[in-house]
py3Dmol code that shows the C-alpha trace and the ligand (Angstrom):
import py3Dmol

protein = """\
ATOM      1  CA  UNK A   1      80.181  92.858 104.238  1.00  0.00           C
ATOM      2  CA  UNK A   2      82.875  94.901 106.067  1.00  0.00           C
ATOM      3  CA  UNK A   3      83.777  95.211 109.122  1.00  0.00           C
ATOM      4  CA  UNK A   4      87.250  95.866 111.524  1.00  0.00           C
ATOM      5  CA  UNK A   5      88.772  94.566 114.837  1.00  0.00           C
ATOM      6  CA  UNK A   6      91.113  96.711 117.097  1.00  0.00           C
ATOM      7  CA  UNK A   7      94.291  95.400 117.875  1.00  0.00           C
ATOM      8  CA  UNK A   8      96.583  97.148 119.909  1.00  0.00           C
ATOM      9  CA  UNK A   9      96.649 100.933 118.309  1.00  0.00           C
ATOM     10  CA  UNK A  10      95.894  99.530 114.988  1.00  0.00           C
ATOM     11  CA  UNK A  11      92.370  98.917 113.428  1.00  0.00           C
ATOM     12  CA  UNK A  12      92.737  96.205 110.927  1.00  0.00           C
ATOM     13  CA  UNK A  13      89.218  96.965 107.997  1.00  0.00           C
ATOM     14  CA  UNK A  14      88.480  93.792 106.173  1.00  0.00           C
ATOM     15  CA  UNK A  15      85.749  92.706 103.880  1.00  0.00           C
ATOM     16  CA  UNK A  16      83.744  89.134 104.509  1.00  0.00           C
ATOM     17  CA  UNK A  17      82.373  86.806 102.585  1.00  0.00           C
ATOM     18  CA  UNK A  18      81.066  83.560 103.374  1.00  0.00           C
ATOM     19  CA  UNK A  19      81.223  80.203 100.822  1.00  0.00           C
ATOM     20  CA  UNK A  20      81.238  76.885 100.983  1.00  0.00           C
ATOM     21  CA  UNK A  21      84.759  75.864 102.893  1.00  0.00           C
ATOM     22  CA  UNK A  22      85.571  74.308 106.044  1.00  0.00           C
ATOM     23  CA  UNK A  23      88.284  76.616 107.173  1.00  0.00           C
ATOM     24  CA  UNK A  24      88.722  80.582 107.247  1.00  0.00           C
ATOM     25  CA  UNK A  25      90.943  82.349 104.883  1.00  0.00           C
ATOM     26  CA  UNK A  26      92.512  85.631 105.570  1.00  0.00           C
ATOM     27  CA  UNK A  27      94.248  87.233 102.302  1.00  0.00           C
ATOM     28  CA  UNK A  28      96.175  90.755 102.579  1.00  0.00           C
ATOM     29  CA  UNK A  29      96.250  92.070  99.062  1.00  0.00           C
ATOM     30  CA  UNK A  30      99.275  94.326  97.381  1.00  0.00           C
ATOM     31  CA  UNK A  31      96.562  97.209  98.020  1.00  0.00           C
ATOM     32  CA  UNK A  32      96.950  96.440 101.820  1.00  0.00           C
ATOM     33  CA  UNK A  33      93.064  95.568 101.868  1.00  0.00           C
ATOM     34  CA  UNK A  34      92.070  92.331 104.028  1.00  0.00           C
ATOM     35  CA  UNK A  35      89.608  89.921 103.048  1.00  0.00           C
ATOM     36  CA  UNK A  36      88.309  87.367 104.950  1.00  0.00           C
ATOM     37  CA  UNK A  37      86.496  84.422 103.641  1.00  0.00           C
ATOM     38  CA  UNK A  38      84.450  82.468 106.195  1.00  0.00           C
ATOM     39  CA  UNK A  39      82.376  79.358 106.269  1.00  0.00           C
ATOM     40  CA  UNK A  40      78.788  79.393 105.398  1.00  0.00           C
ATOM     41  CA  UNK A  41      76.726  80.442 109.132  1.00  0.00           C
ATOM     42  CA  UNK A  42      80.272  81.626 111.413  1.00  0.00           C
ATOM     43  CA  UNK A  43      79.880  83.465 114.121  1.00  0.00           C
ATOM     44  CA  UNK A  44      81.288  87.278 113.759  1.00  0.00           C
ATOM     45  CA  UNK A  45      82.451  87.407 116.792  1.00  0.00           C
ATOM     46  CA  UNK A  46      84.552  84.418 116.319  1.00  0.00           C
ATOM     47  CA  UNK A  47      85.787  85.358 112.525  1.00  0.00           C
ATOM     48  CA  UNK A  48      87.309  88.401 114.527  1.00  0.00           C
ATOM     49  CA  UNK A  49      88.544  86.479 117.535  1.00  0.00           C
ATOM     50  CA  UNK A  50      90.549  84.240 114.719  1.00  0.00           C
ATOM     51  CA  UNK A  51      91.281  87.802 113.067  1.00  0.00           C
ATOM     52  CA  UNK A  52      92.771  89.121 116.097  1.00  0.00           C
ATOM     53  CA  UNK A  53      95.117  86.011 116.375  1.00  0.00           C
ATOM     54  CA  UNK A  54      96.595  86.360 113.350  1.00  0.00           C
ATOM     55  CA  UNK A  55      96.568  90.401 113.481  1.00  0.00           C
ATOM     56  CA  UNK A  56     100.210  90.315 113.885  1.00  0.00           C
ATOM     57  CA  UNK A  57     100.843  88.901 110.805  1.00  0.00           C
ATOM     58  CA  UNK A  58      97.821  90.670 108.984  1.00  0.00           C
ATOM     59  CA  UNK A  59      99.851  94.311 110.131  1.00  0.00           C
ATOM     60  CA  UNK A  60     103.464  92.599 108.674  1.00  0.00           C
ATOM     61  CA  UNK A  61     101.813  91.963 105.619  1.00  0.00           C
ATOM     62  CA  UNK A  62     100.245  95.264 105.013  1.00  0.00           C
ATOM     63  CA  UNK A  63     103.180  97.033 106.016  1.00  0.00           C
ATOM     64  CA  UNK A  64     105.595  94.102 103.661  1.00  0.00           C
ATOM     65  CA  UNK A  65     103.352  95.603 100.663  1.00  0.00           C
ATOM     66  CA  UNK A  66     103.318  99.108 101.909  1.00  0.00           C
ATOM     67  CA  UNK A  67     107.069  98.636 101.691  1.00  0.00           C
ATOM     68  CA  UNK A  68     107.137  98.217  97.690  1.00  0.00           C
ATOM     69  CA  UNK A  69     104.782 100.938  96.862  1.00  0.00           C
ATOM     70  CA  UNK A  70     106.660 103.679  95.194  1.00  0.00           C
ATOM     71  CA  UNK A  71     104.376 106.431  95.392  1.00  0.00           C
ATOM     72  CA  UNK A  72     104.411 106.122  99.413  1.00  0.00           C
ATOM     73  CA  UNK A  73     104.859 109.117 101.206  1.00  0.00           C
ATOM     74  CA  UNK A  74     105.779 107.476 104.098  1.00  0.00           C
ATOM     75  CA  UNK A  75     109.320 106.875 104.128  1.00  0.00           C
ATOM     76  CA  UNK A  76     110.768 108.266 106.940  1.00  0.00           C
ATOM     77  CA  UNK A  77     114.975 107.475 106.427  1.00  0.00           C
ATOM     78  CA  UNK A  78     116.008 106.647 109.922  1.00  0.00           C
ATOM     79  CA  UNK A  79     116.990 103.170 111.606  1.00  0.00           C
ATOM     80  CA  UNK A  80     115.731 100.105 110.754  1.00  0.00           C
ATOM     81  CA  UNK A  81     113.472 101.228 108.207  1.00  0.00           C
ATOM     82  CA  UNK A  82     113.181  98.501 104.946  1.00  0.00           C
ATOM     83  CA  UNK A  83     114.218  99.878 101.776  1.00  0.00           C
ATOM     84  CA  UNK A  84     114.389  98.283  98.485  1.00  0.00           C
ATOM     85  CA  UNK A  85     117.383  97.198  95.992  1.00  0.00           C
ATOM     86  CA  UNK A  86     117.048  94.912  93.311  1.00  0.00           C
ATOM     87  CA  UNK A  87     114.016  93.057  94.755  1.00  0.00           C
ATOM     88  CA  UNK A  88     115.502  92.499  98.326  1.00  0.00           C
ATOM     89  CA  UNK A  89     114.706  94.096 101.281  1.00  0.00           C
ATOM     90  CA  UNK A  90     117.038  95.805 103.272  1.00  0.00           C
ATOM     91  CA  UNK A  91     117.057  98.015 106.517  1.00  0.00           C
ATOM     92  CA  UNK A  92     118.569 101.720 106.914  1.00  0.00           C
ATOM     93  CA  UNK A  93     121.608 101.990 109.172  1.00  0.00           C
ATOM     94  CA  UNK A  94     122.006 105.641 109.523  1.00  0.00           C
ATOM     95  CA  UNK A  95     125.941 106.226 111.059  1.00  0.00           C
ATOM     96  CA  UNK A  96     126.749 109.495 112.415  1.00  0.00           C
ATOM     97  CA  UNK A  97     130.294 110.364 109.974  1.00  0.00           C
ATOM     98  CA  UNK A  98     131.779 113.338 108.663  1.00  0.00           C
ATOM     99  CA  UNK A  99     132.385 111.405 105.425  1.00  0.00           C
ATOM    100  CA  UNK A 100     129.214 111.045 103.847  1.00  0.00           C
ATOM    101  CA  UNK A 101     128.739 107.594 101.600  1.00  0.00           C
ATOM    102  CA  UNK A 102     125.791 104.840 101.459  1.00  0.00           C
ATOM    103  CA  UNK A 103     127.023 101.201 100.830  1.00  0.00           C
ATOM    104  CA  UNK A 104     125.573  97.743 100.888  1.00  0.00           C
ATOM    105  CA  UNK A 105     126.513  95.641 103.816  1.00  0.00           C
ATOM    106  CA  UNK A 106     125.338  92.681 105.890  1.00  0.00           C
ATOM    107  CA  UNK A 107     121.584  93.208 105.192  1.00  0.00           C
ATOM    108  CA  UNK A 108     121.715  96.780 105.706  1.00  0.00           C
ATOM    109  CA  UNK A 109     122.295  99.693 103.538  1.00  0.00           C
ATOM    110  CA  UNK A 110     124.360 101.864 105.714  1.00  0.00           C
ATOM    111  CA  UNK A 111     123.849 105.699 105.387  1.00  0.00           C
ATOM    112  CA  UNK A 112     126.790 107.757 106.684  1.00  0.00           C
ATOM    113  CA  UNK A 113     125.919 111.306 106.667  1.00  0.00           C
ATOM    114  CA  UNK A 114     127.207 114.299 109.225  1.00  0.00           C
ATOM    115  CA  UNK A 115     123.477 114.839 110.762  1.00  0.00           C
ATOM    116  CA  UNK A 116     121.506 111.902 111.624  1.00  0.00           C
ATOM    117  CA  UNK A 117     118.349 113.584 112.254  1.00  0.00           C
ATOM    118  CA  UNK A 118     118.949 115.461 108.493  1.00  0.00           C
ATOM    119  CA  UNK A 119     116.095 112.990 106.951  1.00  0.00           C
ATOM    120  CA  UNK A 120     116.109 114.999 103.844  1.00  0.00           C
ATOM    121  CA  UNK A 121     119.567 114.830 103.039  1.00  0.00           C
ATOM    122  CA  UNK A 122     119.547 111.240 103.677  1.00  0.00           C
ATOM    123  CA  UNK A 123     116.680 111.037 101.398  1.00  0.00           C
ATOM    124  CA  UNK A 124     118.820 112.739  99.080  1.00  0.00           C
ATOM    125  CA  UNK A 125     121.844 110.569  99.709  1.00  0.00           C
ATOM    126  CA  UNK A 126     119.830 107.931  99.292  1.00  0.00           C
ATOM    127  CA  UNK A 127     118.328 108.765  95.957  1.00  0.00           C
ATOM    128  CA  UNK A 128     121.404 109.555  94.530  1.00  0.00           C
ATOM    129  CA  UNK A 129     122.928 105.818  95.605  1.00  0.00           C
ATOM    130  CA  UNK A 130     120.070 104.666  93.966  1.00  0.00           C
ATOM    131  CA  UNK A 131     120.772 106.277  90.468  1.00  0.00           C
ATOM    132  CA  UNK A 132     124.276 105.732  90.810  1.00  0.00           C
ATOM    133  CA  UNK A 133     122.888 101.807  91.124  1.00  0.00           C
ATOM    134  CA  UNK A 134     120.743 102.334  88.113  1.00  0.00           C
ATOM    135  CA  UNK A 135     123.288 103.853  85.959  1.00  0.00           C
ATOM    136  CA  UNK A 136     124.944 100.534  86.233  1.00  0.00           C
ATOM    137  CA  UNK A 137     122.580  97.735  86.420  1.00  0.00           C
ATOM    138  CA  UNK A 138     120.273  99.371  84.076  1.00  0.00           C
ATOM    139  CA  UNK A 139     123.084  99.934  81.372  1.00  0.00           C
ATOM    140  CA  UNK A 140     124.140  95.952  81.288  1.00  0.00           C
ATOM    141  CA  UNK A 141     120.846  94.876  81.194  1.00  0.00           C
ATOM    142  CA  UNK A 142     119.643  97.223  78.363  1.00  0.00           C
ATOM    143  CA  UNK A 143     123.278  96.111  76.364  1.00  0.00           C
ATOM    144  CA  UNK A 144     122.366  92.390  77.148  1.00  0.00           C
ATOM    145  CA  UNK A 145     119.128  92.548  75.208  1.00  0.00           C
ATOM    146  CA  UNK A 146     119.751  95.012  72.838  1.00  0.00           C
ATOM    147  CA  UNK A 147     119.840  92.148  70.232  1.00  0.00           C
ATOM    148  CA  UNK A 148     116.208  91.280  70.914  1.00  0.00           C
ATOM    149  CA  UNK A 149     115.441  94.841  69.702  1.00  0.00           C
ATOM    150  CA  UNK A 150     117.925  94.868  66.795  1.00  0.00           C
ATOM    151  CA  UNK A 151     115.790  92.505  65.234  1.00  0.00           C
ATOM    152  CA  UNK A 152     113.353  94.703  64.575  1.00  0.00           C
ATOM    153  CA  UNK A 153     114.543  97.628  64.865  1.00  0.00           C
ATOM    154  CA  UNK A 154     117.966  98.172  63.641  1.00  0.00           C
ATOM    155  CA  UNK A 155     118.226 102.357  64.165  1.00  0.00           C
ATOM    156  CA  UNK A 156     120.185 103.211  67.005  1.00  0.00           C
ATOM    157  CA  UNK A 157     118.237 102.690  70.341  1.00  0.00           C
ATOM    158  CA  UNK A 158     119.295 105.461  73.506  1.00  0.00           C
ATOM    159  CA  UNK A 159     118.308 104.469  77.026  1.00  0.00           C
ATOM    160  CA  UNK A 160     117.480 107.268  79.870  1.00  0.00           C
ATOM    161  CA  UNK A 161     116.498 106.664  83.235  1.00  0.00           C
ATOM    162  CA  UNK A 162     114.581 109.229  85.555  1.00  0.00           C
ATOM    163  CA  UNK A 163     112.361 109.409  88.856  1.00  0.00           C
ATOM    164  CA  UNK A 164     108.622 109.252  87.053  1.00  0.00           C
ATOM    165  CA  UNK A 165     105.420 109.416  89.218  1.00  0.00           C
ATOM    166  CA  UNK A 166     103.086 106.808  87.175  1.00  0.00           C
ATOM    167  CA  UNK A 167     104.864 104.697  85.012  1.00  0.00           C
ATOM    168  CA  UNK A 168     107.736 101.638  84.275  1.00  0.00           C
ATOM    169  CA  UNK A 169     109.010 103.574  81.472  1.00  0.00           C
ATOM    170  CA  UNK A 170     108.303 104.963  78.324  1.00  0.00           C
ATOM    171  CA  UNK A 171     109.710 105.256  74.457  1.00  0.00           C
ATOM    172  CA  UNK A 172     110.091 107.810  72.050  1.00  0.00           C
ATOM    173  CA  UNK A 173     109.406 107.934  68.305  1.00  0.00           C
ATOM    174  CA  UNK A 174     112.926 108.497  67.846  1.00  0.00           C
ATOM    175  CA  UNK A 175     114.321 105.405  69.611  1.00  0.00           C
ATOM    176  CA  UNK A 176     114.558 106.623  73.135  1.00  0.00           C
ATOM    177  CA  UNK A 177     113.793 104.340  76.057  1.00  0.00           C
ATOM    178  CA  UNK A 178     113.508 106.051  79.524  1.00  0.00           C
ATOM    179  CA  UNK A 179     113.215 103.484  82.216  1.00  0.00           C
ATOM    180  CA  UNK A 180     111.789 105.202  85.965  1.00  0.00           C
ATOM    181  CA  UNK A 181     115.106 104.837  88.405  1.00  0.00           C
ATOM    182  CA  UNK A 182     112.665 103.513  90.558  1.00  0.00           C
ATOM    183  CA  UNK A 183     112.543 100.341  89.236  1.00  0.00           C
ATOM    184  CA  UNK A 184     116.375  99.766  90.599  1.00  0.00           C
ATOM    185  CA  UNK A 185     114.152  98.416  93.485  1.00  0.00           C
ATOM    186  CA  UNK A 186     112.643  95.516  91.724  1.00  0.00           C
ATOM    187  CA  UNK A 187     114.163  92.183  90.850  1.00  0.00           C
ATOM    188  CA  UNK A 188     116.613  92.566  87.609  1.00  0.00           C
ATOM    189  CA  UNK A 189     113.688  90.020  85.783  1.00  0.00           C
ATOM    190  CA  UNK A 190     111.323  93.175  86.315  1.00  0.00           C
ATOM    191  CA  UNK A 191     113.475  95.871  84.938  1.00  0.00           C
ATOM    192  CA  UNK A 192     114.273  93.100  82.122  1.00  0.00           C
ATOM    193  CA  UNK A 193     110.812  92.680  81.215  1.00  0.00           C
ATOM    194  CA  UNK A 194     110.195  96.964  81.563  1.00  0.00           C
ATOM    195  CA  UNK A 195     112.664  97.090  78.963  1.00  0.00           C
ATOM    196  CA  UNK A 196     111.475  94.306  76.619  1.00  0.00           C
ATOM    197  CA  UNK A 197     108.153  96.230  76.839  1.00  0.00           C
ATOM    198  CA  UNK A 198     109.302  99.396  75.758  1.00  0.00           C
ATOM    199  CA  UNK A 199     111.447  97.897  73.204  1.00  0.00           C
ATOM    200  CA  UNK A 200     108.495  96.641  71.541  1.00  0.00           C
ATOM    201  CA  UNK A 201     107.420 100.273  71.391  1.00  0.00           C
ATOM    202  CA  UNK A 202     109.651 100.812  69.120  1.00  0.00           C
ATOM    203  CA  UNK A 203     107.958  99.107  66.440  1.00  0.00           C
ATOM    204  CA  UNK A 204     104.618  99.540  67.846  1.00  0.00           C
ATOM    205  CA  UNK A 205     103.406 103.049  69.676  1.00  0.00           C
ATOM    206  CA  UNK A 206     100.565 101.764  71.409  1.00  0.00           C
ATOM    207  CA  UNK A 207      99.443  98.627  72.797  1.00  0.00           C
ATOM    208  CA  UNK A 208      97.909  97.043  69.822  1.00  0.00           C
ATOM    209  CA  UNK A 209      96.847  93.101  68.708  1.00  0.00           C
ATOM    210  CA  UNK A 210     100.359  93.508  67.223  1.00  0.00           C
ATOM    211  CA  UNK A 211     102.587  95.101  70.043  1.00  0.00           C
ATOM    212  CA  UNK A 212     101.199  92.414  72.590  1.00  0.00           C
ATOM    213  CA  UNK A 213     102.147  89.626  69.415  1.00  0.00           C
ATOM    214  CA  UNK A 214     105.608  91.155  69.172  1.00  0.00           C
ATOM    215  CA  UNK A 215     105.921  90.597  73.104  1.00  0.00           C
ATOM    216  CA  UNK A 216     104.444  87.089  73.431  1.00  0.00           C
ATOM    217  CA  UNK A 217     107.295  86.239  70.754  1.00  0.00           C
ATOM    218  CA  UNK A 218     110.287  88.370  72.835  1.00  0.00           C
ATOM    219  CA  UNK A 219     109.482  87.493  75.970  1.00  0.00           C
ATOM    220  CA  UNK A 220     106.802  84.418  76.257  1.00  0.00           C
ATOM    221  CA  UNK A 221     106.308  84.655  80.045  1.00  0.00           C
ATOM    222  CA  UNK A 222     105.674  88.489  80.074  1.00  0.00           C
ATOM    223  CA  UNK A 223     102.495  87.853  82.041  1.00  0.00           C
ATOM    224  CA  UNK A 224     103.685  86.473  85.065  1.00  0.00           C
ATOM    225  CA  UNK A 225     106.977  88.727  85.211  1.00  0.00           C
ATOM    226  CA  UNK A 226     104.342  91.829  84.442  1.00  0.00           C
ATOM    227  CA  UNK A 227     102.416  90.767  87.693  1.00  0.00           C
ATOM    228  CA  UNK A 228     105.517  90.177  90.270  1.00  0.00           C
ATOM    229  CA  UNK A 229     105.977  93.574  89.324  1.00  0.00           C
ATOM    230  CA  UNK A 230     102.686  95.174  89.944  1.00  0.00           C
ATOM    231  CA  UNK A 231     102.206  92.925  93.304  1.00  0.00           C
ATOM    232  CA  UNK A 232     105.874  93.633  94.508  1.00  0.00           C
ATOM    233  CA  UNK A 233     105.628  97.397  93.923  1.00  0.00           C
ATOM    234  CA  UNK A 234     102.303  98.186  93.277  1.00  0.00           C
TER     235      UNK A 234
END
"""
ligand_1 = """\
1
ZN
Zn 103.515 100.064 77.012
"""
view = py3Dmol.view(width=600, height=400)
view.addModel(protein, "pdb")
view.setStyle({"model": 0}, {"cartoon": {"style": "trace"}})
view.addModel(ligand_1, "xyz")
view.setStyle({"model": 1}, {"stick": {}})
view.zoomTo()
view.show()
């Protein structure tokens, strides 16, 4: 069943179910839903008085997930927000500066730009730090495993990175990998395994008995890496 419990300004949804346990479980999934699973004959009102004791860290979780979902409109680029980089979390430090850069320090990425309330040009600044970032850390990885793909494909093999909507990456017919610059927010085991996957689309255009064989050979624990992906950005 579903039901919801307001805390603060916040009204937390979650979906019940009752089994055979002794204690109550509370899981947030990467889809921000809540599900609570209670023992057999629990009072409602007491699965939400639990609920609302833990609603603090029901709302950090949500909000932890809503962090690594690209396709969130709800960045807003000013102080203190978390933003990604190779699978750590860092806040914005937005500094008021007439020369405009973006560097790692301390935690923080630290925006300087000449208008602090300009969210759109930090947006911008940011995005282009982040493909600057990309351009490099992309590049090694995609030389370092190169040889996995030269044994099977010896033609030349091009890699291209841009902002895509939907997907990891993709390859071409003609040997053309293009990674989404996105993914220079995910752990470098991620982006590996995104471009393991796509090399094996260069011998196989679809995702065949014999593309998934290919990849069980390249790069055995696929699965699990495949999964930290979709759970840390879904
Ligand atoms: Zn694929």
């Amino acid at each position: 069943m579903k039901s919801s419990i307001q805390y603060g300004n916040s009204i937390i949804r979650f979906t019940l179910q009752y089994a055979d346990r002794k204690t109550l479980g509370i899981q947030v999934h990467p889809n921000r839903k809540v599900y609570v699973i209670a023992p057999i004959d629990t009072d409602l009102k007491k699965i939400k008085a639990k609920l609302k004791s833990k609603a603090n860290w029901i709302l950090k979780q949500q909000e932890f997930f809503l962090s690594f979902h690209p396709l969130t409109p709800s960045r807003k680029y000013v102080n203190g927000e978390t933003h990604l980089y190779l699978g750590k979390q860092y806040r914005l430090k937005i500094i008021q500066s007439k020369n405009e850069d973006v560097k790692l320090k301390r935690g923080y990425i630290e925006v300087h730009t000449i208008d602090k309330k300009d969210t759109l040009k930090i947006k911008y600044q940011l995005n282009i730090w982040y493909t600057n970032k990309a351009n490099v850390h992309f590049t090694n990885l995609f030389n370092n495993l190169l040889p996995i793909a030269k044994t099977f494909y010896p033609q030349k093999v091009v890699l291209k990175h841009r902002w895509l909507k939907k997907k990891w990456g993709s390859c071409s017919t003609k040997g053309q990998i293009t990674l989404n610059t996105e993914l220079i927010k995910a752990p470098k085991k991620c982006i590996e395994y995104v471009i393991i996957h796509e090399f094996c689309h260069l011998a196989y255009l679809n995702h065949s008995k014999s593309f998934y064989n290919l990849l069980d050979k390249k790069l055995p624990n696929w699965r699990v890496i495949k999964h930290q992906l979709e759970h840390f950005m879904v």
